[in-house]
N, C-alpha and C positions, 0 to 999 in steps of 0.2 A: 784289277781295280779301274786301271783306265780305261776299256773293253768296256767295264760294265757303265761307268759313266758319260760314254759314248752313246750308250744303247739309252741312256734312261734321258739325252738332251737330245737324240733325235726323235724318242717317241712325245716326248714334252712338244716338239718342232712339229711335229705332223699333228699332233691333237691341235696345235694353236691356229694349224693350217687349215685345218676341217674345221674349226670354230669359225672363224673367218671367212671361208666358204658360203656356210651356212647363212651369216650374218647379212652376206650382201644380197643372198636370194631376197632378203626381206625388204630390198627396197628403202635404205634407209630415209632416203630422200623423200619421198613417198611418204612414209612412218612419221618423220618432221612436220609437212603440211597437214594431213590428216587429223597429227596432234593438236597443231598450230588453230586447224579450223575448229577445231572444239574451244578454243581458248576466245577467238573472234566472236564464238558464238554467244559462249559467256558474255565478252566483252558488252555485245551491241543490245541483248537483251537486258544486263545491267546498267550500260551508259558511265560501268568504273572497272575497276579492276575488280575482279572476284574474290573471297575467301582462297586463301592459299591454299587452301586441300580440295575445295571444287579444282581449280587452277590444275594442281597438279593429279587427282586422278580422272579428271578427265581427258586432259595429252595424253595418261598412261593407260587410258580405256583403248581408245582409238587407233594411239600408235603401236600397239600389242595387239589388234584384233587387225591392223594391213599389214601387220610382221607375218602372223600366222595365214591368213588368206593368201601371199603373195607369197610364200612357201608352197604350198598347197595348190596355187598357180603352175608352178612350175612343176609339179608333178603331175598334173595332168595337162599341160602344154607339153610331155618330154618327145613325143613323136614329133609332133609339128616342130618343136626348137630342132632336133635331127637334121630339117631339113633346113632351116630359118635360121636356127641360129646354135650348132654344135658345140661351139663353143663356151656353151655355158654350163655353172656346175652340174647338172644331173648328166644331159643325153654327153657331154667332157668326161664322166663316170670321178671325177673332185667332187661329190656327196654322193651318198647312196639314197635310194627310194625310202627305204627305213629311216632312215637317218632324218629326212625330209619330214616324213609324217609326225614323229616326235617332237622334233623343234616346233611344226604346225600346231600341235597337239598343245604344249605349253605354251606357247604364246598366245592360243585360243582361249585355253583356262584360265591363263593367268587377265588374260582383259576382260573377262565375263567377272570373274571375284572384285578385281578393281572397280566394274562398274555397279557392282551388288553394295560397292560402300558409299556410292552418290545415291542410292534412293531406289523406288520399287520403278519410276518412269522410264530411268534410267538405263536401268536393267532392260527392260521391255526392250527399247529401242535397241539396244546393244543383240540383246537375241535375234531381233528384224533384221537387225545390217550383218550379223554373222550368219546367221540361214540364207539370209538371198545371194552370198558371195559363195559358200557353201555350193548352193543351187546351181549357179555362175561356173562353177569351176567343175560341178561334174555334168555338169548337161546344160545350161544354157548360153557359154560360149560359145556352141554352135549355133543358135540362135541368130547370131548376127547383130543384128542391128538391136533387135530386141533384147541380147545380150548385152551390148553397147550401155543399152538405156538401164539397165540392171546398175552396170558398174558407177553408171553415172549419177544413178538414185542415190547410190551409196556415200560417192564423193559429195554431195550436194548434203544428207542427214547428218552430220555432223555436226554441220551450224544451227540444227535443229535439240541434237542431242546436248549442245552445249550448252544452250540458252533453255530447256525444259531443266537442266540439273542446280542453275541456280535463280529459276522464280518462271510464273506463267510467259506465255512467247507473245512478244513484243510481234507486228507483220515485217517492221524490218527485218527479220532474220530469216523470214519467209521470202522475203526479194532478195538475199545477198547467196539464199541455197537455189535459187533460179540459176544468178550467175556464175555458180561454181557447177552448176549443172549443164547450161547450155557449153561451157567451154570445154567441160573434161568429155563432153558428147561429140565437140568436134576434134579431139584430141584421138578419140577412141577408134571414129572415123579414117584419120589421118592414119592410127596403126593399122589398120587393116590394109590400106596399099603398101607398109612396109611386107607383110605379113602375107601378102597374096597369093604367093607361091605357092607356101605352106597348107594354107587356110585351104584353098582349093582340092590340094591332094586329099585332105582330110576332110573334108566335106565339110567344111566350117561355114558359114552361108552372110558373111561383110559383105556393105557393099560393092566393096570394091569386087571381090569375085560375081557378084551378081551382077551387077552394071556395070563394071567397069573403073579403070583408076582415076578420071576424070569427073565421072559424075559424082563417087567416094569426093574427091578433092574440093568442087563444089560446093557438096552438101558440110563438108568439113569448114569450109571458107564461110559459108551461108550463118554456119552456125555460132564459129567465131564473130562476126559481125554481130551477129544476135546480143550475144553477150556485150558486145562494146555498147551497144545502143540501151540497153538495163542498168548498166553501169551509171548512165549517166540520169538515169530517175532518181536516185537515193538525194544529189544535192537540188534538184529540184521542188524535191518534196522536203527538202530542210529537214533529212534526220541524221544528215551527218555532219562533222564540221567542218571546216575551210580546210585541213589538212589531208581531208581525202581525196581532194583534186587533183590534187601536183600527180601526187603517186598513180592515182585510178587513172590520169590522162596516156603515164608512158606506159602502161602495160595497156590502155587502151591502144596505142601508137603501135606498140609491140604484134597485137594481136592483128592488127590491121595490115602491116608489114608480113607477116608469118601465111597469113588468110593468101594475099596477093602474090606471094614468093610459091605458095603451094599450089593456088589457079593457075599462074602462069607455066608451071613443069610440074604435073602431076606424075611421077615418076616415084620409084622406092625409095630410093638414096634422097632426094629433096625433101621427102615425105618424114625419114625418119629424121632427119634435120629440125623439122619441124614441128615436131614430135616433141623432142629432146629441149628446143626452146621455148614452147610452150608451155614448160610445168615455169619457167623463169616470170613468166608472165604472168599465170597463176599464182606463184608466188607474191608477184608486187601487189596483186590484186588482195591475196590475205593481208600485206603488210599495209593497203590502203583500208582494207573492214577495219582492223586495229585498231590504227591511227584516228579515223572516222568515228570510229564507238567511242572510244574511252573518251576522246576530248571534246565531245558534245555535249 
């Protein structure tokens, strides 16, 4: 009896291990902003807080559709990770291949249903941003750069998709999906000299393996700066209110700091550094759209 109760809390242990597993392929963090950015989106084309069921299945569209892509990710990243990065669950052999594509598989279905109950626009959009990630993940991450601009299309339609599901689109939401674009462009940049190595062996075509990890760093720094200087149109043009300053300023400070840290040592280790603190920045940046929509 004690044998068999053995047997039935280590396999309880290993399923909760393989859940778990699973779970962090999806980038929880990731899943957060993405949801977060459909909420702003709402936000800035209402100018209030939205209907509690726009609210919530539109976080649960978004964050369910970069659960199942960033799964999906990593099953065709599992060579290049071999080389880059082994120690993560797949090419680690802590998830299987199968295992990957079903969790991808739910999570894909289940945010296409979710976004079928905000409307037919909705929907639309939601099918756009799962086919071009789709796209992304079997043939256009080699791409490079043009691959880049994919991913970063996507980061950017959220604020699009957020603001069409609760009324016609305001242009502000159209300049705040600029600056989630131009940042997550130099973010994408920046991975690609983490990635170089890798990318190279596999024929993956960044710029960093085509130019170099400096001119990658550059155009990475170039781009960030970009974003800082957009950022500061929105109070300009008075469509946000006194509250999105404070904030828009330190992750402006942030970006500007991360831009100059990464020109001056274009290297992999500084790069993924810089990587890793740029979604920080991005983040304050959502928590400034917020802040700026709702109380204008």
């Amino acid at each position: 009896m004690d044998t068999r109760s053995t047997i039935q809390q280590t396999s309880s242990h290993n399923t909760s291990n393989r859940l778990v597993t699973y779970l962090s392929m999806t980038r929880p963090v990731n899943c957060l902003m993405i949801g977060l950015a459909v909420v702003v989106g709402e936000v800035i084309n209402l100018g209030l807080v939205p209907p509690l069921d726009k609210l919530f299945f539109g976080f649960l569209t978004a964050s369910l559709m970069m659960a199942g892509t960033m799964i999906l990710n990593d099953v065709y990243d599992i060579e290049i990770d071999r080389v880059n990065a082994p120690i993560r669950p797949l090419p680690s052999g802590r998830a299987s291949l199968r295992g990957a594509y079903v969790f991808a598989a739910l999570f894909s279905i289940a945010s296409i249903i979710s976004a079928i109950l905000l409307g037919l626009a909705s929907l639309l959009i939601a099918l756009l941003a799962l086919g071009l990630m789709v796209f992304y993940n079997v043939r256009g991450k080699r791409l490079g750069l043009l691959g880049n601009t994919i991913v970063s299309f996507n980061v950017a339609l959220p604020f699009v998709f957020g603001g069409i599901s609760v009324s016609s689109l305001r242009p502000a939401v159209f300049l705040f999906s600029l600056l989630a674009f131009l940042s997550n462009l130099g973010r994408e940049v920046a991975k690609g000299i983490v990635d170089v190595h890798g990318d190279s062996v596999h024929g993956v075509r960044t710029l960093a393996v085509l130019k170099g990890a400096r001119a990658a760093a550059l155009t990475s720094a170039s781009l960030f700066v970009s974003a800082v200087i957009v950022s500061l149109v929105p109070p300009i043009l008075g469509i946000v209110s006194i509250w999105y300053i404070p904030i828009v300023l330190v992750a402006d400070i942030g970006f500007i700091g991360s831009s100059a840290s990464l020109a001056s040592k274009p290297e992999p280790e500084r790069a993924k550094k810089v990587k890793n603190i740029v979604l920080l920045w991005m983040l304050l940046g959502l928590v400034a759209f917020l802040f700026g929509g709702i109380a204008h």
